[in-house]
C-alpha positions as CSV (number, residue, x, y, z in Angstrom):
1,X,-113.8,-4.4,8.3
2,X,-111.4,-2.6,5.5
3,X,-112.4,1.2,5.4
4,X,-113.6,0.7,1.6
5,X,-115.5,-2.2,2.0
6,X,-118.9,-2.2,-0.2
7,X,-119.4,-5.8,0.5
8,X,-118.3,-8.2,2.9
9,X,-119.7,-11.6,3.3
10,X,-119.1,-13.1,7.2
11,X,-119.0,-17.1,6.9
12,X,-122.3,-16.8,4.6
13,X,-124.3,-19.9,4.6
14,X,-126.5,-21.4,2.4
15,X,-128.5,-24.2,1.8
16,X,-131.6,-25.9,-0.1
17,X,-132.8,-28.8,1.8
18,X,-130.0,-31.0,1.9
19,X,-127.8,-29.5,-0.1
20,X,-125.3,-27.1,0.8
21,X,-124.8,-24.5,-1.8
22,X,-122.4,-22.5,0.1
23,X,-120.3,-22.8,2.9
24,X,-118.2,-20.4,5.2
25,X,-118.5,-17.7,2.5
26,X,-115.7,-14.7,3.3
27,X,-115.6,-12.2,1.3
28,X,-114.7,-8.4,1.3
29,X,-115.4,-5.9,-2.3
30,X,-113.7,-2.4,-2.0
31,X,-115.0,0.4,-3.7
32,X,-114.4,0.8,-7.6
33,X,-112.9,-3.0,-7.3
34,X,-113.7,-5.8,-10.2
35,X,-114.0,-9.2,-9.4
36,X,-114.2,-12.2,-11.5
37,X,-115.8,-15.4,-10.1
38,X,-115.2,-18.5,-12.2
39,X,-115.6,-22.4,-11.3
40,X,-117.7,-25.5,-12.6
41,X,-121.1,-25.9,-13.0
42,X,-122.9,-25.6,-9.3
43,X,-119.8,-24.5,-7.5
44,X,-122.1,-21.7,-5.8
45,X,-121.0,-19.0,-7.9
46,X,-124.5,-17.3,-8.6
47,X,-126.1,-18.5,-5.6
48,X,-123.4,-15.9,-3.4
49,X,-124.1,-13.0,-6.1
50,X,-128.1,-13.8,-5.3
51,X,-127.4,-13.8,-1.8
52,X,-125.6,-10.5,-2.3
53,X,-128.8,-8.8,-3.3
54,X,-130.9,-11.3,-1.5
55,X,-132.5,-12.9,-4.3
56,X,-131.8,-15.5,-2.3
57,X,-131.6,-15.6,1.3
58,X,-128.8,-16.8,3.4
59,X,-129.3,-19.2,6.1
60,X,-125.9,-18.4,8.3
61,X,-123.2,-15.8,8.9
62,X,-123.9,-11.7,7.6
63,X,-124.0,-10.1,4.3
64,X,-122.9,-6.5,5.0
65,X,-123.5,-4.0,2.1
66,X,-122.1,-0.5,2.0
67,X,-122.5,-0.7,5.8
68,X,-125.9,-1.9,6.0
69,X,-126.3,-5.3,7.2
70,X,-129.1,-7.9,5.4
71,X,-131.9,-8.6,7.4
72,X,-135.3,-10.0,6.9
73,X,-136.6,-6.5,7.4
74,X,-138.0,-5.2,3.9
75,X,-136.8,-1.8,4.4
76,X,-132.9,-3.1,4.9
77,X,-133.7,-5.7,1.6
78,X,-135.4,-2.7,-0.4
79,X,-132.5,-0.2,0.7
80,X,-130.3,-2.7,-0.2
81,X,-131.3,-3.2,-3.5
82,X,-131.5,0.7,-5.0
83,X,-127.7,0.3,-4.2
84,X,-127.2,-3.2,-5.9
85,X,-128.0,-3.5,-9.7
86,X,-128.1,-6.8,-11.3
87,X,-127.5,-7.8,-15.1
88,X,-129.0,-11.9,-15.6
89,X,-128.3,-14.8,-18.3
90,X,-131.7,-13.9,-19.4
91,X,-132.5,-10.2,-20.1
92,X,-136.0,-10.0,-18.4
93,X,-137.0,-7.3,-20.9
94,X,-140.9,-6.3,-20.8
95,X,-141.8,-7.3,-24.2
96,X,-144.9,-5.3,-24.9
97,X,-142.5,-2.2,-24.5
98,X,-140.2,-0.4,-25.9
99,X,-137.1,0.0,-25.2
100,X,-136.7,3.9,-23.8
101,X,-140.5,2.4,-21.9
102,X,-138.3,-0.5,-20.3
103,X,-135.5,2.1,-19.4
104,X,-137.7,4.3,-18.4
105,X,-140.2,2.4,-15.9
106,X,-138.2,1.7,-12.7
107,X,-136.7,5.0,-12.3
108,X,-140.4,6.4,-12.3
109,X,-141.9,3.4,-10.1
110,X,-138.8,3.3,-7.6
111,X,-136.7,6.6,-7.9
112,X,-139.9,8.7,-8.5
113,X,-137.9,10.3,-11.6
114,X,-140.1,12.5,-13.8
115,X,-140.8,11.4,-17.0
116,X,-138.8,14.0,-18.6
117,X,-135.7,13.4,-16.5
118,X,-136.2,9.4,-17.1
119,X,-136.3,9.7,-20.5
120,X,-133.6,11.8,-20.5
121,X,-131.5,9.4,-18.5
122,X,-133.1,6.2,-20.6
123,X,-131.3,7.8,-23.8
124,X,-127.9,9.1,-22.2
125,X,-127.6,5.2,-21.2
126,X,-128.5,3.9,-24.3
127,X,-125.9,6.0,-26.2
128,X,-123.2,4.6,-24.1
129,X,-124.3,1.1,-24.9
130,X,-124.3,2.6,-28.6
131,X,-127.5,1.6,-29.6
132,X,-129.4,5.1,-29.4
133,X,-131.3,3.6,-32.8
134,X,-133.1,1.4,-31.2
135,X,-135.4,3.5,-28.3
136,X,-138.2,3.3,-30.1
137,X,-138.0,-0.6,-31.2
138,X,-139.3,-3.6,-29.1
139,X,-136.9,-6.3,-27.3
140,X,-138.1,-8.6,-30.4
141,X,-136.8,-6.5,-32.8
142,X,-132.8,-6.3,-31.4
143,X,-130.2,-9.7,-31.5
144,X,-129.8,-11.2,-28.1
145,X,-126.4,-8.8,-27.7
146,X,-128.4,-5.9,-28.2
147,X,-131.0,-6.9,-25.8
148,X,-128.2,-7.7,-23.3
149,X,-126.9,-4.5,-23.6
150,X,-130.6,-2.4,-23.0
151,X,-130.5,-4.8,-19.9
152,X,-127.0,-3.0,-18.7
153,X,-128.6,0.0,-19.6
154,X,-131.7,-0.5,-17.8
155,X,-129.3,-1.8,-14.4
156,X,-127.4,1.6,-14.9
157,X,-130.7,4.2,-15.1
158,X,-131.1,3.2,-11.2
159,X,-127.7,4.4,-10.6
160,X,-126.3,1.7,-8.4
161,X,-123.0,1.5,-6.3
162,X,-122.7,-1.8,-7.4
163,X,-123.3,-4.2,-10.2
164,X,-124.0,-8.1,-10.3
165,X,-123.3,-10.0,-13.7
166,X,-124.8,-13.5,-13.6
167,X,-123.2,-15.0,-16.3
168,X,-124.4,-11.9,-18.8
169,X,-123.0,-13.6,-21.6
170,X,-124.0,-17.4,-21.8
171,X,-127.5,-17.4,-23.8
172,X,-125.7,-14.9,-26.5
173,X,-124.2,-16.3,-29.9
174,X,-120.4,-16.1,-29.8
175,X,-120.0,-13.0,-32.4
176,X,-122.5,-11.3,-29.3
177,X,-120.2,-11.9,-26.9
178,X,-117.5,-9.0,-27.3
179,X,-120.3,-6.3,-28.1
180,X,-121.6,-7.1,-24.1
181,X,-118.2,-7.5,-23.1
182,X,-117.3,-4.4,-24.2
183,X,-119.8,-2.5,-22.7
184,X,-118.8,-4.0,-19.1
185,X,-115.1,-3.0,-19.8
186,X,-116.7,0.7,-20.5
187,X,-118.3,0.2,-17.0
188,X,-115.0,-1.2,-15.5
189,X,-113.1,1.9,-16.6
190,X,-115.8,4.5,-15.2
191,X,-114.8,2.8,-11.3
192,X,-118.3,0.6,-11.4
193,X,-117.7,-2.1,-8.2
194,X,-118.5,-5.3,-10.2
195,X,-118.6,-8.8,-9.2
196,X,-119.0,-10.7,-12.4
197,X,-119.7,-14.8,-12.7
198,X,-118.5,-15.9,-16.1
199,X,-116.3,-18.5,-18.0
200,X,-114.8,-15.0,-20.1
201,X,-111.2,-15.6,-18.9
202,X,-109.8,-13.1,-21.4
203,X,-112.6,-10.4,-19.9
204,X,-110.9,-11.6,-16.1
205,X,-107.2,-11.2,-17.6
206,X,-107.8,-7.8,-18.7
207,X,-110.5,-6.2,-16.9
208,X,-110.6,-8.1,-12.9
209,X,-108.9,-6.9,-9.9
210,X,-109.1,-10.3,-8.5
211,X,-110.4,-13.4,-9.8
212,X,-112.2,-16.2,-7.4
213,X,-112.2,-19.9,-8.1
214,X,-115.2,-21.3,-6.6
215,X,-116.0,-25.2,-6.4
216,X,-118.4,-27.0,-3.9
217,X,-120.1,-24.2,-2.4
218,X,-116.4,-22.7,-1.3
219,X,-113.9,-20.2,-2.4
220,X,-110.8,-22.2,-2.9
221,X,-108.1,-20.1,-4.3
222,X,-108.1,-15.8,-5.3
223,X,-105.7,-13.8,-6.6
224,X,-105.1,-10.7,-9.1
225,X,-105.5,-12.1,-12.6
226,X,-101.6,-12.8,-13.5
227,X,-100.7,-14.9,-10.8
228,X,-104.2,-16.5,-10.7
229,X,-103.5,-17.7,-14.6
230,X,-100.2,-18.4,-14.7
231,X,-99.9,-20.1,-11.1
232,X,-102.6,-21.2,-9.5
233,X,-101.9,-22.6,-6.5
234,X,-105.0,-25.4,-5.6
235,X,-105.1,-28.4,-7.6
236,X,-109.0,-28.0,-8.1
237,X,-107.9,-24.4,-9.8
238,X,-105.4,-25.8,-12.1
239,X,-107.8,-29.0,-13.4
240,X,-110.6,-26.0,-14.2
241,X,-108.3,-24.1,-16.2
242,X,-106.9,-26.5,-17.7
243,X,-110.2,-27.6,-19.0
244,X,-111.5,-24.1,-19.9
245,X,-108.5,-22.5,-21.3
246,X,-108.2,-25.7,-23.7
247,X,-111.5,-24.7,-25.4
């Protein structure tokens, strides 16, 4: 194990029924590191991130997290969790609330936070998503970016060690896009450990660490973003980008 290690993934396995979603997973995540997982359509990419906080739950090998390995115990999947925030496609937003209420309802259900200090937190997070103005509205009321962006928010107010982005930016318009990918390059700069599933390959030029290529339920090539664009060494990498970066 590296000394830094916040996640490490040990020949992770996973299937549903016949299908093997992943297979012979390895994977280490060092602290403050970004990485960028790309690859087709049901190359595994979010299954291994929802393995990683065990919204799904692998069938072989370990998933160790910030030294704690995932078991089927509730306490190690709960303890888990506080440490591992995670940002979907969809934002999952309570509409009958507003937005400070959805900021403002985990940290008093989970952390125990008083209301004053949760609120307090709710609108420091919300001003560094810059959209302060809209605490008081409901997830209706705000454009899909701006939803997005509460749902950052909201991941942030449990103060995790590490972040999940499941593709955070495919249900948005494209003029959405850079105002969500702007507040994960914020993020990227504060030190946040991020793994990140998304087709964004100017966000993986200029904000990743490393950048994964995953196709049938494997990793096939990594490497720090410059070499990874401009030569990738597996022919399954270069047919992807060759397809995306034509787009």
């Amino acid at each position: 194990m590296t000394s830094n290690a916040v996640i490490q993934m040990k020949n992770v396995g996973k299937s549903f029924g016949t299908f093997q979603a992943l297979k012979g997973i390895n994977l280490e995540v060092a602290k403050g590191e970004r990485i960028v997982v790309c690859g087709p359509s049901g190359s595994g990419k979010s299954t291994m991130i929802r393995c990683i906080n065990r919204l799904e739950k692998h069938d072989e090998g370990k998933i160790i997290i910030d030294g704690k390995e995932l078991t089927d115990q509730v306490d190690d999947i709960n303890a888990v969790r506080r440490e591992v925030g995670m940002v979907f496609q969809s934002f999952n937003l309570f509409p009958h609330m507003t937005i400070l209420k959805n900021l403002m309802l985990a940290q008093r259900l989970v952390r125990k936070t008083s209301k004053a200090e949760a609120r307090d937190t709710a609108m420091q997070l919300l001003e560094r998503v810059k959209i302060p103005e809209q605490a008081d509205k409901y997830p209706i009321q705000l454009s899909g970016g701006q939803q997005q962006r509460v749902a950052i928010a909201r991941t942030l107010c449990m103060k995790p060690k590490i972040i999940l982005f499941d593709e955070p930016t495919s249900a948005l318009d494209p003029e959405m896009i850079n105002e969500v990918l702007e507040v994960m390059t914020d993020l990227a700069r504060y030190g946040m450990t991020m793994i990140c599933v998304t087709h964004e390959m100017g966000f993986a030029r200029s904000v990743a660490d490393r950048v994964i290529f995953m196709d049938a339920g494997e990793i096939v090539e990594e490497a720090e973003p410059k070499a990874f664009f401009s030569n990738p060494k597996n022919d399954r990498t270069k047919k992807f980008l060759s397809q995306i970066l034509s787009h």
